[in-house]
N, C-alpha and C positions, 0 to 999 in steps of 0.2 A: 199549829202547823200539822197538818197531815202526814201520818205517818207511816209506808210503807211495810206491812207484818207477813213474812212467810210463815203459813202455817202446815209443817210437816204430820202427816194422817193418810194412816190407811186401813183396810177395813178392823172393827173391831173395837174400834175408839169407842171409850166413853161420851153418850150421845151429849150428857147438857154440859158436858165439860168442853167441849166444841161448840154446842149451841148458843150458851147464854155470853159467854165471853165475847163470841163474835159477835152475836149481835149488841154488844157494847161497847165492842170497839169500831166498827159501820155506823152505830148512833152517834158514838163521837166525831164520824168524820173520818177514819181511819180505814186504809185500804188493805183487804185480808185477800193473800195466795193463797189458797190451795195446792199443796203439794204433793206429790206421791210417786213413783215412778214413772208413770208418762199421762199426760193431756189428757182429760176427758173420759177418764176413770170413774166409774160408781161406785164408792166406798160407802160403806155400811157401820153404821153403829152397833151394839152391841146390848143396849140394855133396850130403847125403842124404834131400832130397826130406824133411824134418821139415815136418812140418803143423801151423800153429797156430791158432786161433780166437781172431780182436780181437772184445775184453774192451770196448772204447767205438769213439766216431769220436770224431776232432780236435776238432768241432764241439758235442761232447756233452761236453770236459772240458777247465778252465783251471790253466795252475801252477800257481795257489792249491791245487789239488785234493791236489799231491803234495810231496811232501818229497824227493825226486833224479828225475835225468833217468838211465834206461840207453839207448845206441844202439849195439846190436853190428852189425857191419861186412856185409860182403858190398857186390849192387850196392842192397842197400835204401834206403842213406841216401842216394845220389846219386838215384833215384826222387823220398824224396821231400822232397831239398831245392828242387826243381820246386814248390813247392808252396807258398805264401807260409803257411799257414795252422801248416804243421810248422815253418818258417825263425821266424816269432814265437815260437811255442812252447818251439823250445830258446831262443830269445835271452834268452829271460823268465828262465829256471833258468841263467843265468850272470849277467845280470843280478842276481840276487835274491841272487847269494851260494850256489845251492842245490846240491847235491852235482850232480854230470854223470861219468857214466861213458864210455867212446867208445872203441870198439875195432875196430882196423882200417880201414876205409874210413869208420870212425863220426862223426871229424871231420868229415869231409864237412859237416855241416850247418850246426858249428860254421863254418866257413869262412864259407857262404853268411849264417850270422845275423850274420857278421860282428863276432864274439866272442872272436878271438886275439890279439888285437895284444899284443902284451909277453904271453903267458903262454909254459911251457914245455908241448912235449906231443910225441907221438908217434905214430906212424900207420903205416900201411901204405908200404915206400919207394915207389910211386909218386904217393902224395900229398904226399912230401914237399917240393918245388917249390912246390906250392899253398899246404902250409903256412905257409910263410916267407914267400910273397908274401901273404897272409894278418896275414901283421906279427909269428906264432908265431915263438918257439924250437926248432929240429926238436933230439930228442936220440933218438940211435940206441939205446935200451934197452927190455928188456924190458916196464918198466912206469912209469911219469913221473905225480908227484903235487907239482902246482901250487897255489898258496895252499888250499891242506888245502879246495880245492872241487871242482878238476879232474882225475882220473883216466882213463891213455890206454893204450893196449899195440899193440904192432902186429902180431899176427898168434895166432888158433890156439893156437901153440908158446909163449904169453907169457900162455896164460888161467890159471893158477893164483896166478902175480904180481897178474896185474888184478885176480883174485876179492878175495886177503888184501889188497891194499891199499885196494881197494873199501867191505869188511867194514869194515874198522878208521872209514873218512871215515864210516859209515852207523852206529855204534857210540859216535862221538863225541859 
């Protein structure tokens, strides 16, 4: 079944932490927003200057809309957990049970929605302080899959783990 993914990003993201995911989750079949505060935005990566075009704003689409959250890392999600409008947004798709992926500094928002307490997850190690005080479980591994909704990795070196365990939650 095809599965509906908003993906929250703005400039500064980690380039293949956006690129390889999505384009595995489009080879599966799987349909990826583009998010960011309004339509037709040029967001910029950060390590190779990857250029993307948002697909909506915030304000032009609700969880209802999607079936998982992706937020790959970089400084995007500390951006725009700034931003009360993106902090509801993800808190909704943890809330609701709905799939969340988050890689690298992608917690970040998780933290601010204020969405960790008792889960396990993983991150970037200098989030991991945030994490715990956050109320998370930090666990030092490649890839961490919390009651079969939360998918985490922490770096780059860990995106083939994220992808297949990603797949598998978006499959279900």
């Amino acid at each position: 079944m095809i599965k509906k993914i908003a993906v929250l990003l703005t400039n500064e993201f980690e380039d293949s932490e956006y690129t390889e995911p999505a384009k595995a989750f489009e080879e599966a079949g799987h349909k990826l927003t583009v998010i960011e505060k309004s339509k037709g935005e040029t967001v910029k990566g950060k390590t190779d200057g990857v250029e993307v075009t948002t697909d909506a704003g915030i304000d032009d689409v609700t969880p209802e809309d999607f079936d998982a959250l992706f937020i790959p890392g970089g400084f995007s999600p500390d951006i725009l957990r700034a931003d009360d409008r993106f902090v509801t947004f993800t808190k909704a798709f943890m809330d609701d049970q709905k799939p969340v992926f988050a890689i690298c500094h992608g917690p970040q928002l998780l933290i601010t929605a204020e969405a960790l307490k008792g889960r396990d997850i993983t991150g970037y190690t200098s989030i991991k302080i945030d994490l715990q005080n956050a109320g998370a479980h930090f666990h030092d591994k490649e890839v961490v899959v919390c009651h079969d909704q939360l998918v985490s990795s922490r770096t780059p070196d860990d995106i083939p783990a994220f992808i297949r365990e990603s797949l598998k939650l978006l499959n279900k």
